[in-house]
C-alpha atoms as one frame of an Amber mdcrd trajectory, in Angstrom:
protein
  90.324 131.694 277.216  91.764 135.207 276.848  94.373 134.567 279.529  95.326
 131.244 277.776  96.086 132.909 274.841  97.897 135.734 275.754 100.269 133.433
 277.750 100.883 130.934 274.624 101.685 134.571 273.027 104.063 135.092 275.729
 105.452 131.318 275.877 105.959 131.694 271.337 108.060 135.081 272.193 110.341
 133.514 274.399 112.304 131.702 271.869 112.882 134.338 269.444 114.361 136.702
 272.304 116.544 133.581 273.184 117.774 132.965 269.622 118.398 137.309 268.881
 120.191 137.048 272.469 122.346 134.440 271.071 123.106 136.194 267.759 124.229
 139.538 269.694 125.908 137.494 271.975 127.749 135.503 269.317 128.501 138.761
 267.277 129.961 140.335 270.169 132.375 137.554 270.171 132.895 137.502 266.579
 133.959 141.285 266.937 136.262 140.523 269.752 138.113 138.146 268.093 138.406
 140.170 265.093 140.074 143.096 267.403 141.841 140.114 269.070 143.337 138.627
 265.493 143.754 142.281 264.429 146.100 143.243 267.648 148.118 140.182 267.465
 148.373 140.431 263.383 149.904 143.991 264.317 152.515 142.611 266.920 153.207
 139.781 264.375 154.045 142.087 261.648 156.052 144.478 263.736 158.189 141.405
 264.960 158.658 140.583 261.197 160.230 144.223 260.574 162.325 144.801 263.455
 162.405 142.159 266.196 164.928 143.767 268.160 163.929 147.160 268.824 160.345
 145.862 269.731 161.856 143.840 272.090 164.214 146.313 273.426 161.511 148.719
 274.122 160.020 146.606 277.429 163.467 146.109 278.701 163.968 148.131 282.049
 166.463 150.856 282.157 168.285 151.271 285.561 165.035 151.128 288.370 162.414
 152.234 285.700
């Protein structure tokens, strides 16, 4: 009986380290996308100001 128990201990465990993985997993992505949304906000913002210049600085200069 003690071995019965200790393995519906085991088997009620399970789920709660299933459902914190999924939270950690799912605020790892939540970060990510905030860096993501925060990078491209930047660019956007930068192509507001001065379009040109941004643009101008990945254009190759004679065999760069």
């Amino acid at each position: 009986m003690a071995q019965q128990f200790a393995q519906q201990q085991h088997r009620s465990e399970e789920p709660q380290s299933q459902a914190q993985d999924e939270t950690q997993k799912t605020n790892k992505s939540q970060e990510q996308e905030d860096a993501l949304d925060a990078v491209l906000d930047d660019i956007s913002s930068t192509l507001e100001t001065d379009a040109e210049t941004y643009v101008s600085s990945f254009v190759q200069k004679g065999g760069e």
